[in-house]
ZABADREN-445769 format. One record per residue (C-alpha): residue number from 0; residue in three letters; x, y, z. Coordinates in pm, whole numbers. Example, Ala and Ser with C-alpha at 12.3 -4.5 7.8 and 13.67 -1.06 7.14 Angstrom:
% residues 2
{nr = 0 rest = ALA east = 1230 north = -450 up = 780}
{nr = 1 rest = SER east = 1367 north = -106 up = 714}
% end
This chain:
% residues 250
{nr = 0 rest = UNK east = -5715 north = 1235 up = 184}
{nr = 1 rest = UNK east = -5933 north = 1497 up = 345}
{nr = 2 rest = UNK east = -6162 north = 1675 up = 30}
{nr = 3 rest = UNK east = -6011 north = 2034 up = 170}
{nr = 4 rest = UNK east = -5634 north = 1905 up = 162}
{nr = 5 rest = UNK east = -5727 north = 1780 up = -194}
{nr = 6 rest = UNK east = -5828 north = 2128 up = -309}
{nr = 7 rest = UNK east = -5542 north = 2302 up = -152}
{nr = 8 rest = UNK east = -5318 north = 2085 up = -305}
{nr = 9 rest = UNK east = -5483 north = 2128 up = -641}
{nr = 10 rest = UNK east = -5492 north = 2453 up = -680}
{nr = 11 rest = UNK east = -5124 north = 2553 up = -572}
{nr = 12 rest = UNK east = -5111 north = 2284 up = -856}
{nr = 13 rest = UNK east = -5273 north = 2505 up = -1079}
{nr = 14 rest = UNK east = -5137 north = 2796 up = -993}
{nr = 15 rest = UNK east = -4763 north = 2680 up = -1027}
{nr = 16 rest = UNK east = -4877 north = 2516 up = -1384}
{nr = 17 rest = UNK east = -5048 north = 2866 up = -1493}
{nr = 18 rest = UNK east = -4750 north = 3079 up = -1380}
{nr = 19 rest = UNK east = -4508 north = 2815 up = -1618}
{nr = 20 rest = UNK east = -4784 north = 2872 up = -1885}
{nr = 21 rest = UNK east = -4760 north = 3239 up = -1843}
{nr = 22 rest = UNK east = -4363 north = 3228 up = -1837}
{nr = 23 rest = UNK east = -4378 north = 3010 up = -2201}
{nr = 24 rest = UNK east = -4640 north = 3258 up = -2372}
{nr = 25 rest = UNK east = -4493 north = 3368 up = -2658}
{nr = 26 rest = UNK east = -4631 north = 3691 up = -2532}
{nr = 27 rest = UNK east = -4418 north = 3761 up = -2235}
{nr = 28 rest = UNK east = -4050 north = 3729 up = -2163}
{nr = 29 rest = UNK east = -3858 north = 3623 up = -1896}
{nr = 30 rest = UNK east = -3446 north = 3690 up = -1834}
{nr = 31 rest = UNK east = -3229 north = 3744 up = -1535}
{nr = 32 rest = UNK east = -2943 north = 4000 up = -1503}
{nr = 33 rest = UNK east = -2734 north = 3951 up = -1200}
{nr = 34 rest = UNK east = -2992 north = 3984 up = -957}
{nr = 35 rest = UNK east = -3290 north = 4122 up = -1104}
{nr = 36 rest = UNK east = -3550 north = 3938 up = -1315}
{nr = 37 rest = UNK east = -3684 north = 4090 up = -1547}
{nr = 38 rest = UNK east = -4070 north = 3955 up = -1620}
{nr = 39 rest = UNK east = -4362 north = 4046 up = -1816}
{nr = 40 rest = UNK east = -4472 north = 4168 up = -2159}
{nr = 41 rest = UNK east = -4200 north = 4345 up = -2365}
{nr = 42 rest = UNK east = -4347 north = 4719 up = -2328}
{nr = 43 rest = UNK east = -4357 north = 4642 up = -1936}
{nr = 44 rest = UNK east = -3950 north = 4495 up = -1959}
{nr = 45 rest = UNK east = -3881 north = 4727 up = -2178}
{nr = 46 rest = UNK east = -4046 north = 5021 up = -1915}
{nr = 47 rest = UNK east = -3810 north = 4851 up = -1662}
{nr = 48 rest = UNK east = -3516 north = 4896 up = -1860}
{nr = 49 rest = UNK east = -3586 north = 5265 up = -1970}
{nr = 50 rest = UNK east = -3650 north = 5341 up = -1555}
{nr = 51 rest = UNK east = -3291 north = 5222 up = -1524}
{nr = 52 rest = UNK east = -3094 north = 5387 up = -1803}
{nr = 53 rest = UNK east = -3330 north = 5711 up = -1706}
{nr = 54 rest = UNK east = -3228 north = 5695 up = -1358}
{nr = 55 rest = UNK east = -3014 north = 5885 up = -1120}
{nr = 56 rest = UNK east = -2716 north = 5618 up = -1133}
{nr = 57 rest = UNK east = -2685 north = 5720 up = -1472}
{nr = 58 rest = UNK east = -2753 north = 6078 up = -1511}
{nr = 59 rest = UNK east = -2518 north = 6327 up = -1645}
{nr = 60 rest = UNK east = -2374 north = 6051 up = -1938}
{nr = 61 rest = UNK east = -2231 north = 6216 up = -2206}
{nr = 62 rest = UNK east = -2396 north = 6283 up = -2494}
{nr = 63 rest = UNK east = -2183 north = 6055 up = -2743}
{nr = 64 rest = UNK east = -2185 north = 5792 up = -2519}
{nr = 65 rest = UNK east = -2544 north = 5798 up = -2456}
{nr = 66 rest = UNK east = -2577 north = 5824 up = -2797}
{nr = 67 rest = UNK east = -2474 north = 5434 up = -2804}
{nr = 68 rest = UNK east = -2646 north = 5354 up = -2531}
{nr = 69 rest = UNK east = -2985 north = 5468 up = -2647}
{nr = 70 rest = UNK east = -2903 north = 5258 up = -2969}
{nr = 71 rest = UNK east = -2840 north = 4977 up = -2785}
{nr = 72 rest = UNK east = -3174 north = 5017 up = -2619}
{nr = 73 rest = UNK east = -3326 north = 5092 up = -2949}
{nr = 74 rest = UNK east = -3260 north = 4784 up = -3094}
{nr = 75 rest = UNK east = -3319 north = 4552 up = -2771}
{nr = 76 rest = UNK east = -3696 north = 4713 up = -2762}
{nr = 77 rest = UNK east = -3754 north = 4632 up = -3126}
{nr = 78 rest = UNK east = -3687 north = 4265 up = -3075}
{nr = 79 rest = UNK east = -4026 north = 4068 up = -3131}
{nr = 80 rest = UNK east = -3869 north = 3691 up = -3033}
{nr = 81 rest = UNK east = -3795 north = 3643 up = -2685}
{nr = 82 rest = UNK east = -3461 north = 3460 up = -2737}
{nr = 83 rest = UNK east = -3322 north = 3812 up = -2930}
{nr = 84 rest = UNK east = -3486 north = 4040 up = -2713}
{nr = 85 rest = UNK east = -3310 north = 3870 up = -2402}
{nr = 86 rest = UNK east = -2990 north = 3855 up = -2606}
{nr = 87 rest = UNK east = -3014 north = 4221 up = -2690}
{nr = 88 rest = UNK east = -3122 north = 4375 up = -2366}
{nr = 89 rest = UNK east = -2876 north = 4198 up = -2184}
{nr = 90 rest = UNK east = -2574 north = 4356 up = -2474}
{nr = 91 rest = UNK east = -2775 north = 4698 up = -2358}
{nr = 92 rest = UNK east = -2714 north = 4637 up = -1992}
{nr = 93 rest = UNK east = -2378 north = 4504 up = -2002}
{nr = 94 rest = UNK east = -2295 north = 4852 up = -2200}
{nr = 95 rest = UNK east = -2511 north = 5033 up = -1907}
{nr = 96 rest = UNK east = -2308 north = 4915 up = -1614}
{nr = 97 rest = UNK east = -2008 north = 4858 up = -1789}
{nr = 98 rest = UNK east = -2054 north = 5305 up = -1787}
{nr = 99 rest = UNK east = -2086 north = 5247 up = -1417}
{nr = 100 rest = UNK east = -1785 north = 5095 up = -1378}
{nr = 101 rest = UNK east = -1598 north = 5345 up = -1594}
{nr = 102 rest = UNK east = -1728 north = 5637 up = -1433}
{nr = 103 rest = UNK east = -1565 north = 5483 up = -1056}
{nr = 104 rest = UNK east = -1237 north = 5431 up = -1321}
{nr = 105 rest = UNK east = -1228 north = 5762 up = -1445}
{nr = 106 rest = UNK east = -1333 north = 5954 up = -1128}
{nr = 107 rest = UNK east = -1057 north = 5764 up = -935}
{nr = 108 rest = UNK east = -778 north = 5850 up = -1225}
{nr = 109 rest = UNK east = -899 north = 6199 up = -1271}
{nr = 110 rest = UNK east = -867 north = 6280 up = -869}
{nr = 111 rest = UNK east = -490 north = 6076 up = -882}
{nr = 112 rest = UNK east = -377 north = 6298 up = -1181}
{nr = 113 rest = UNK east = -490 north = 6619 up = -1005}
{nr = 114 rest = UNK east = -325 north = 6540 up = -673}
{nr = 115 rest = UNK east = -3 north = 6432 up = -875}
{nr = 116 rest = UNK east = -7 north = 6777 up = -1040}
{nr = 117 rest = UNK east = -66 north = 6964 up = -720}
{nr = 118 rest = UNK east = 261 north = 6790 up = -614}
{nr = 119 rest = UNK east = 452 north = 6858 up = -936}
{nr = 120 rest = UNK east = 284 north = 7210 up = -978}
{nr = 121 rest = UNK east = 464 north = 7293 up = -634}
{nr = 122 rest = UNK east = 815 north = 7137 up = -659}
{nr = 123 rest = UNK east = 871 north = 7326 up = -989}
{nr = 124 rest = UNK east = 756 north = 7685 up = -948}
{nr = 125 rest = UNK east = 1055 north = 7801 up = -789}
{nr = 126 rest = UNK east = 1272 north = 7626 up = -1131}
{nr = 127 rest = UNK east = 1067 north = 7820 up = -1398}
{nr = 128 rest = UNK east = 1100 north = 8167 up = -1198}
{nr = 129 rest = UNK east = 1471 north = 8071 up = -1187}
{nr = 130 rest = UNK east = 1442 north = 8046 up = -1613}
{nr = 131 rest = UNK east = 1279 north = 8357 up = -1601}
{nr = 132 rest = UNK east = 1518 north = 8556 up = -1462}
{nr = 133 rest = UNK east = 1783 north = 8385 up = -1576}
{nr = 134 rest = UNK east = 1616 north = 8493 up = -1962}
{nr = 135 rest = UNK east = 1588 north = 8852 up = -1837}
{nr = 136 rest = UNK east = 1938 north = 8859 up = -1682}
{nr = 137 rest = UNK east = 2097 north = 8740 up = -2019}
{nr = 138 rest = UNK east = 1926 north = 8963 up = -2219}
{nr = 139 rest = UNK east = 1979 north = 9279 up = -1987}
{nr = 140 rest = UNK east = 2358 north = 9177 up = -2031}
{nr = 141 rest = UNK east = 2394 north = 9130 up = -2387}
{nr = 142 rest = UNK east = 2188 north = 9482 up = -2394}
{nr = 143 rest = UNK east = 2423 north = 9640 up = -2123}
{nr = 144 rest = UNK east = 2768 north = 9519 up = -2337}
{nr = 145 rest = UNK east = 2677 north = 9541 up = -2686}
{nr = 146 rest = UNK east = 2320 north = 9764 up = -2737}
{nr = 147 rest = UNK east = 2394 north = 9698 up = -3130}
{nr = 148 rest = UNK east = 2383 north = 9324 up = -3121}
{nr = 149 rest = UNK east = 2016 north = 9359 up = -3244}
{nr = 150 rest = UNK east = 1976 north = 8968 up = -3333}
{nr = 151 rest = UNK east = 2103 north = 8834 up = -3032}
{nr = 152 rest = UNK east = 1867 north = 9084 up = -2817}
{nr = 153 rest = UNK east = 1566 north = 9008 up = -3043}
{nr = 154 rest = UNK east = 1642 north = 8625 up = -3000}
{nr = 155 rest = UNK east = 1697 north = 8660 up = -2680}
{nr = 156 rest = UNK east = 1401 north = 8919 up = -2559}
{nr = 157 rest = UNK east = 1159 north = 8626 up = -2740}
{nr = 158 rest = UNK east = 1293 north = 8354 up = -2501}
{nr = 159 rest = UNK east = 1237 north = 8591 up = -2235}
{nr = 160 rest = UNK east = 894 north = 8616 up = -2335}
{nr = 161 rest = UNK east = 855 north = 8264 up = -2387}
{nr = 162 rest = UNK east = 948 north = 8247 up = -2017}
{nr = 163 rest = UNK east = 725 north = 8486 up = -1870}
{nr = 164 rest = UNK east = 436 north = 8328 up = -2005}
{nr = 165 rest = UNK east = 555 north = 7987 up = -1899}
{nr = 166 rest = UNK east = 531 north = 8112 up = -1586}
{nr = 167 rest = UNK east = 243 north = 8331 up = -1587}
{nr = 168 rest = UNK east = -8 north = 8008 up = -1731}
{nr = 169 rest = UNK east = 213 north = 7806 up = -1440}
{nr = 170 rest = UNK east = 78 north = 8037 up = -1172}
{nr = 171 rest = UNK east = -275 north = 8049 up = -1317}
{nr = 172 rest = UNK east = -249 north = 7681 up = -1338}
{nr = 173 rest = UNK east = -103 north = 7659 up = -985}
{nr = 174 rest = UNK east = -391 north = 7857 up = -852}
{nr = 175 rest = UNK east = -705 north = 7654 up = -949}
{nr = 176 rest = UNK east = -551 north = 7327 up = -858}
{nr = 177 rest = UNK east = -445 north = 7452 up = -519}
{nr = 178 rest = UNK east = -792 north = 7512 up = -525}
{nr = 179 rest = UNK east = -924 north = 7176 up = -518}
{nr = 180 rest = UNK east = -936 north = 6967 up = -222}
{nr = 181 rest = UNK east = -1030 north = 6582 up = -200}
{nr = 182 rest = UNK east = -1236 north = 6402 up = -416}
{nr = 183 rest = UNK east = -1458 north = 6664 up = -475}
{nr = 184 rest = UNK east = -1256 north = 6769 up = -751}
{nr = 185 rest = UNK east = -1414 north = 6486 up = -982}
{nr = 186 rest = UNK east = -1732 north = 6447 up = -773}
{nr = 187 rest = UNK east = -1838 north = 6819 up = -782}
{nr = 188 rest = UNK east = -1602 north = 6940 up = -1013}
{nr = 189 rest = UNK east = -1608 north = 7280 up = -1104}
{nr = 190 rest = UNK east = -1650 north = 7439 up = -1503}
{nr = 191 rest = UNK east = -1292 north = 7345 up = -1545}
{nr = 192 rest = UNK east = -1302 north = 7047 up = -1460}
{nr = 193 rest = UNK east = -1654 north = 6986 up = -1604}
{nr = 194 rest = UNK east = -1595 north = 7103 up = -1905}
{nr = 195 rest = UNK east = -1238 north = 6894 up = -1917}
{nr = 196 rest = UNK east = -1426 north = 6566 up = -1824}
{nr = 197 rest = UNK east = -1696 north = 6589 up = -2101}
{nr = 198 rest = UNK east = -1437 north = 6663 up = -2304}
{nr = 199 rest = UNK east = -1197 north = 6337 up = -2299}
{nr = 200 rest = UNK east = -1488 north = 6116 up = -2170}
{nr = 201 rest = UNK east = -1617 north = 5969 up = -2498}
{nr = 202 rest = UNK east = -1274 north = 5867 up = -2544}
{nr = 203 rest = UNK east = -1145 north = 5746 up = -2189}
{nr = 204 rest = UNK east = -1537 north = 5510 up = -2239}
{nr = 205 rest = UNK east = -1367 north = 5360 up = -2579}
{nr = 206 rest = UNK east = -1018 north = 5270 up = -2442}
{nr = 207 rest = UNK east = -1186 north = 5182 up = -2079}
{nr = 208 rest = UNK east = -1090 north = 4811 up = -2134}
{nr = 209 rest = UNK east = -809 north = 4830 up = -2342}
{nr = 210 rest = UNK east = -571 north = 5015 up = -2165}
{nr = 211 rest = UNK east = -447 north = 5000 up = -1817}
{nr = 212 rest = UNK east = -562 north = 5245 up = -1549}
{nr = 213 rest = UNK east = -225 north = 5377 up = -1570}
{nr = 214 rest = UNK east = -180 north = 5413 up = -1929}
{nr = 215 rest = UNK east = -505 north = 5618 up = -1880}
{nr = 216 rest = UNK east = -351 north = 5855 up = -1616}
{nr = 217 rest = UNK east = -103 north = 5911 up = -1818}
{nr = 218 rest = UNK east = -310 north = 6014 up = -2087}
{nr = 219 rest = UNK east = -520 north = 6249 up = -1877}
{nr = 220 rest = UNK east = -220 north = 6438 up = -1761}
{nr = 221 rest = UNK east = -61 north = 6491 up = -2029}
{nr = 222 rest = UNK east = -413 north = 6617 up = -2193}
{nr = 223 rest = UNK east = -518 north = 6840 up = -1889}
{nr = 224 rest = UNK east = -203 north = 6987 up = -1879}
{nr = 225 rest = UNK east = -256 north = 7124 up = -2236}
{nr = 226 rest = UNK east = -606 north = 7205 up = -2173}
{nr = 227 rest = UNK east = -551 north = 7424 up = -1871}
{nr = 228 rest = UNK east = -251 north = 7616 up = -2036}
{nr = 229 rest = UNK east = -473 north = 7684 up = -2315}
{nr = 230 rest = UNK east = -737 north = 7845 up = -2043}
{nr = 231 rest = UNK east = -394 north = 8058 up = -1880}
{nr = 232 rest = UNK east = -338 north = 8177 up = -2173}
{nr = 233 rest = UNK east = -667 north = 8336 up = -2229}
{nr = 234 rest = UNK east = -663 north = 8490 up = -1891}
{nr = 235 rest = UNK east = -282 north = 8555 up = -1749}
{nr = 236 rest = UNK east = -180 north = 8916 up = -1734}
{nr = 237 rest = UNK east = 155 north = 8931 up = -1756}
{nr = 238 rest = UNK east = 228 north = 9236 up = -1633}
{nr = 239 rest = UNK east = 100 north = 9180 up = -1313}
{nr = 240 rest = UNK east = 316 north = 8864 up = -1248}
{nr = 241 rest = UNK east = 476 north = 8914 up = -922}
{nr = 242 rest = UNK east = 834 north = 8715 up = -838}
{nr = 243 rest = UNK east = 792 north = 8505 up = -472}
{nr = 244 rest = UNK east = 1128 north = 8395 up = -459}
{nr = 245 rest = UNK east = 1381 north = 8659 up = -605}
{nr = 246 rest = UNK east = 1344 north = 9032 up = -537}
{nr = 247 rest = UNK east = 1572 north = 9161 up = -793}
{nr = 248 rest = UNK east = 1823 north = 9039 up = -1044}
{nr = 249 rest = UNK east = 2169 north = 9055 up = -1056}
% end
């Protein structure tokens, strides 16, 4: 063998049997998470990991659930033996991407329960005007053929009222989600929205894989439709309700 073939030989030699040295040291750690290996001291992995969590993929988490996230990456950090620190930052990332995956999840349900109560929101304005006046009519009658029946006109002037504001929070209701067109709803949602997603997200993260998607559509319209009727009725003026379908009443 030529001398120079010898030394090229040897020292790729070397160099493969240094890097497996390096990889054993007690002092540096070496895992793989789907495609990314992670390599190096445990400040530098642990740097790696902190650049992910801190990045743009995962900005805007909630504070209770990044409140177990950073404890998860608390305790991976603080692992001194390889084995556990692998073992640990690899619970952390699971936990990281697993918020990944929920946020598609809870985007995509958000936007479907929106665009279902656009629909609904629609096909039943016309019915709750219809109670309206229907409360009004009944109460102008019993008022027109028996002014004395007091209890009967206080019961029914209070379902009257009970209608009018049904309506009123309807319309104010009716109004912002007209509003909101396309997936932008959940991608650039607006305070309402904003404030309504922070709100149920700690939740929606701790049922993400028990329940099914629908189960959590469900849930999300029947707690949006509260929260937004608690919003109308901060803001409707009643008073300046106007009818669209019936001009006067009989």
């Amino acid at each position: 063998m030529r001398p120079s073939l010898f030394f090229i030989i040897l020292f790729i030699s070397m160099t493969a049997y240094n890097q497996d040295l390096e990889d054993l040291s007690p002092n540096r750690y070496r895992f793989k998470y789907k495609s990314q290996v992670f390599k190096g001291t445990r400040l530098q992995i642990t740097e790696q990991l902190r650049t992910i969590k801190n990045g743009p993929k995962f900005s805007g988490i909630p504070e209770e659930i990044q409140t177990g996230l950073n404890e998860l990456f608390k305790e991976a950090k603080s692992q001194a033996f390889p084995r556990v620190y692998k073992k640990k930052a690899i619970i952390f990332l699971d936990a990281l991407y697993d918020y990944e995956e929920f946020v598609i999840m809870y985007n995509g349900a958000l936007y479907d329960v929106a665009e279902k109560l656009k629909r609904d929101m629609k096909r039943i304005d016309f019915k709750l005007e219809r109670q309206f006046i229907k409360a009004k009519t009944s109460v102008d009658k019993v008022k027109k053929a028996d002014a004395d029946n007091t209890e009967e006109i206080e019961y029914l002037s209070g379902e009257r009222q009970k209608s009018l504001i049904r309506l009123a929070c309807h319309r104010w209701m009716k109004e912002k989600f007209d509003a909101y067109k396309g997936i932008n709803v959940v991608e650039n949602p607006d305070d309402l929205i904003t404030e309504f997603k922070k709100t149920e997200a700690g939740y929606i993260f701790s049922i993400f894989r028990k329940k099914s998607v629908d189960e959590i559509k469900r849930y999300l319209e029947s707690e949006i439709i509260d929260f937004y009727y608690q919003k109308a009725i901060l803001e409707i003026n009643t008073e300046e309700l106007n009818l669209q379908y019936v001009n006067k009443y009989n």
